[in-house]
N, C-alpha and C positions, 0 to 999 in steps of 0.2 A: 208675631215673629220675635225670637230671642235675640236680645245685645250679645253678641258675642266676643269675649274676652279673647283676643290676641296678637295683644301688642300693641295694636293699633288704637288705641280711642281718642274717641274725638270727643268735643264738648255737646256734641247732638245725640251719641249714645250716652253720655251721663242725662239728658235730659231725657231719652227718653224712659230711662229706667228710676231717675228721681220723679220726676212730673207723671209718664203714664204710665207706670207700674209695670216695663216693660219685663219678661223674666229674663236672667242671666245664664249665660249658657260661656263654659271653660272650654277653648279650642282644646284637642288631644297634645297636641305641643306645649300649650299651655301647663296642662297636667303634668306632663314628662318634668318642666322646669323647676315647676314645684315638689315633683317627688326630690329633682338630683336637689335641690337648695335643702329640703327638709335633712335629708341625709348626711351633708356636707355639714352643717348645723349639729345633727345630734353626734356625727363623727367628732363635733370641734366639743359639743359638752361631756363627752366621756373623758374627753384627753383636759378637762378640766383647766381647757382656755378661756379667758378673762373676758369678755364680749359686750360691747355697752349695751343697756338696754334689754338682757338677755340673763345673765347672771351678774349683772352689776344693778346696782339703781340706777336714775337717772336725776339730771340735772346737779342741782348740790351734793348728791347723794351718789352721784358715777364713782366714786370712787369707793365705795360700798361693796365689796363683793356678799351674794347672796347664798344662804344655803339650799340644797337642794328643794328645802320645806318650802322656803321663802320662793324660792324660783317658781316654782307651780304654782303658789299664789299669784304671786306676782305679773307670771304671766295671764293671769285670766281678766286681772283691771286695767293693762293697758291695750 
């Protein structure tokens, strides 16, 4: 039976998907959420807002703004 992602989790579905390898399964709502965030996101990086973590570094370096190059790197090691 898959852990099902929404909303709701407990620390008995992270165990059983860390301890017995249970598989992961996105409610459809879930999905939805994630599309409208994804969107609102690439909406906020065309208009080339300033977003910690995102186009900025992080930590001593937030104040860093990233270039596009750096951002697609950037995003795949955090």
């Amino acid at each position: 039976m898959s852990v099902v992602v929404d909303g709701h989790l407990t620390v008995e579905k992270v165990v059983k998907v860390a301890r017995d390898n249970e598989p992961v399964e996105l409610h459809p709502e879930a999905v939805e959420r994630i599309k409208k965030c994804r969107a609102l996101l690439e909406d906020k990086i065309k208009k080339n807002e300033i977003m910690y973590g995102v186009n900025t570094g992080i930590g001593e370096l937030a104040n860093v703004v990233l270039t596009p190059e750096q951002v697609e790197r950037f995003q795949k090691y955090i």
